[in-house]
C-alpha positions as MATLAB code, in Angstrom:
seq = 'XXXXXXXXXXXXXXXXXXXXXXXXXXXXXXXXXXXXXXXXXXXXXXXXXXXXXXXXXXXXXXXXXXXXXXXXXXXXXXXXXXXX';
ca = [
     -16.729    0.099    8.707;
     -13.376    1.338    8.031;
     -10.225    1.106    9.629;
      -6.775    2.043   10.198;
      -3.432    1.422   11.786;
      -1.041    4.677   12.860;
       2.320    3.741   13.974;
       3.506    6.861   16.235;
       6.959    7.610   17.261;
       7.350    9.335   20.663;
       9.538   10.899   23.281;
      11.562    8.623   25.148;
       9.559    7.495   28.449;
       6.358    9.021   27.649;
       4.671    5.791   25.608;
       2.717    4.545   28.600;
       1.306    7.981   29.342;
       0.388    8.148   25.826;
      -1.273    4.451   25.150;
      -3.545    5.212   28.632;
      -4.256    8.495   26.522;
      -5.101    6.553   22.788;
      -6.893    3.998   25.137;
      -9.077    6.571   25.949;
     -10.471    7.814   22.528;
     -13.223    6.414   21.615;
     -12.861    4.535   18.118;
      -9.452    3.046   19.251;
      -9.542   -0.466   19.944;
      -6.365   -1.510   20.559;
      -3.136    0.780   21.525;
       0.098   -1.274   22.440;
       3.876   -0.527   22.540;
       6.542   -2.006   20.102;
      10.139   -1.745   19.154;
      11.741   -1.394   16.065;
      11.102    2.016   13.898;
       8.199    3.114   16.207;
       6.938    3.074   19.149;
       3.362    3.053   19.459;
       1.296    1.333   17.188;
      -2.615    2.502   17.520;
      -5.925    0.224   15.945;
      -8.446    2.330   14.980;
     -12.319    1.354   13.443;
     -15.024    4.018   12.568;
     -18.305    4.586   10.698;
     -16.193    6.486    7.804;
     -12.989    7.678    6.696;
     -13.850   10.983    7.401;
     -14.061   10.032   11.084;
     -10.481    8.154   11.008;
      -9.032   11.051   10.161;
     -10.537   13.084   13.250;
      -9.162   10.422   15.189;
      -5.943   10.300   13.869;
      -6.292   14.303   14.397;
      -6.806   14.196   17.826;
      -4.325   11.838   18.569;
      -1.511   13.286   16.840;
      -2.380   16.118   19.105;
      -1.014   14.337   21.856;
       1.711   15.757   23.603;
       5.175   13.833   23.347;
       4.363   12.607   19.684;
       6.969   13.688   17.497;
       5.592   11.654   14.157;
       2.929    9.465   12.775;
       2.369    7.078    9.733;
      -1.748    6.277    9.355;
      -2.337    3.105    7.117;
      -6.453    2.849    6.067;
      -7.246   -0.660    5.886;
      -8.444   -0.651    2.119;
      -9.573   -4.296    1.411;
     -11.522   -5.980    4.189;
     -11.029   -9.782    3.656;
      -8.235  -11.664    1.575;
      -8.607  -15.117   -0.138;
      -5.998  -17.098    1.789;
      -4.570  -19.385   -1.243;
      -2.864  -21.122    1.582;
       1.160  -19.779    0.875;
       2.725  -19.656    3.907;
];
């Protein structure tokens, strides 16, 4: 299974239009606003990284996204050597 995170940046107003939109592709499981540097920040979980990027594809094709940073998930679990 592989995953990712993309962190989208969009035109002022438009982010709920755009999270019912992300909600509605299938491989996104989760989609939720933020502040800070962006907007939008998208969950994503597929077969393969080929198919992550057709995701991310297809949703930077929404309209009112003006950027997008994709982070693939590269290591699945972490040993927690219990640092806080």
């Amino acid at each position: 299974m592989s995953r990712a995170f993309v962190f989208l940046n969009c035109d002022i107003g438009a982010e709920p239009e755009i999270i019912n939109e992300i909600r509605g592709i299938s491989g996104v499981s989760e989609a939720v606003r933020v502040s800070g540097v962006y907007d939008i920040v998208a969950k994503l979980s597929d077969q393969s990284k080929e198919n992550i990027a057709k995701l991310v594809k297809k949703i930077r094709g929404i309209a009112n996204i003006r950027s997008s940073l994709t982070m693939i998930v590269t290591e699945e679990s972490v040993e927690r050597s219990g640092v806080v």
